[in-house]
C-alpha positions as CSV (number, residue, x, y, z in Angstrom):
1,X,0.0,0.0,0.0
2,X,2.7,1.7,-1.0
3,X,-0.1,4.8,-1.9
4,X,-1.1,5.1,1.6
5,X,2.4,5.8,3.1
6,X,3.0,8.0,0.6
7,X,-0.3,10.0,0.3
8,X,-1.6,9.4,3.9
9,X,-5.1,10.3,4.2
10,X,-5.3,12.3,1.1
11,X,-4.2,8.4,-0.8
12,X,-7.1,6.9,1.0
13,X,-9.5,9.6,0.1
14,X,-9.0,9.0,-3.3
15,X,-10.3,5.8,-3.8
16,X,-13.7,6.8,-3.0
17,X,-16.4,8.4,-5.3
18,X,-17.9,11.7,-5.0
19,X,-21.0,10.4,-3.4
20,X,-19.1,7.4,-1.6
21,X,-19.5,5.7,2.0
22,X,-17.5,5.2,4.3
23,X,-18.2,2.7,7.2
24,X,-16.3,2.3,10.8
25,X,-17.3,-0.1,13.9
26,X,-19.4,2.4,16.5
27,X,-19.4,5.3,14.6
28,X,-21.8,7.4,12.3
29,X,-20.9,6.3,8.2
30,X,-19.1,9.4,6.7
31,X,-21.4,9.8,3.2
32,X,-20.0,11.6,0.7
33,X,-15.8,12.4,-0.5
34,X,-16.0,15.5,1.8
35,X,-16.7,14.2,5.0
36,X,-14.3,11.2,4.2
37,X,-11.5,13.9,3.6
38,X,-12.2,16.0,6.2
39,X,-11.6,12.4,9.0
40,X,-9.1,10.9,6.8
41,X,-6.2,13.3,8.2
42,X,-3.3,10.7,8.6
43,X,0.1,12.2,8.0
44,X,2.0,9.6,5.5
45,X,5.0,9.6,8.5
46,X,2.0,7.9,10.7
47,X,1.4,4.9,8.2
48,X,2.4,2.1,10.3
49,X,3.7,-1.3,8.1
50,X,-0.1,-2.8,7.4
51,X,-0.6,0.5,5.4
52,X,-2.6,1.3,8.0
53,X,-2.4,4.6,10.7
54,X,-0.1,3.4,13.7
55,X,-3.1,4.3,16.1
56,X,-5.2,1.8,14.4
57,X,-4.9,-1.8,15.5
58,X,-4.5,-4.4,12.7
59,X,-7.4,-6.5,13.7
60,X,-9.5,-3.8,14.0
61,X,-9.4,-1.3,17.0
């Protein structure tokens, strides 16, 4: 995910459509590119090795 480290939340925020959805365990789905954008603020020097943010747990938390 090489995109991710790179690009950080800006990468992720690309793959999704104007009018996309995104879901997360316990919270309120983020509808729409803006409102994805505007949580996925994850600095490419935070990416930990799963391609994920190094605050989120691999298996999920």
């Amino acid at each position: 995910m090489a995109w991710l480290s790179e690009r950080g939340g800006e990468g992720f925020t690309a793959w999704f459509a104007e009018d996309g959805v995104s879901m997360s365990n316990g919270a309120a789905p983020l509808i729409g590119k803006v409102a994805i954008a505007r949580s996925a603020k994850w600095d490419p020097k935070e990416v930990g090795p799963e391609g994920l943010p190094a605050y989120v747990d691999a298996d999920g938390g």
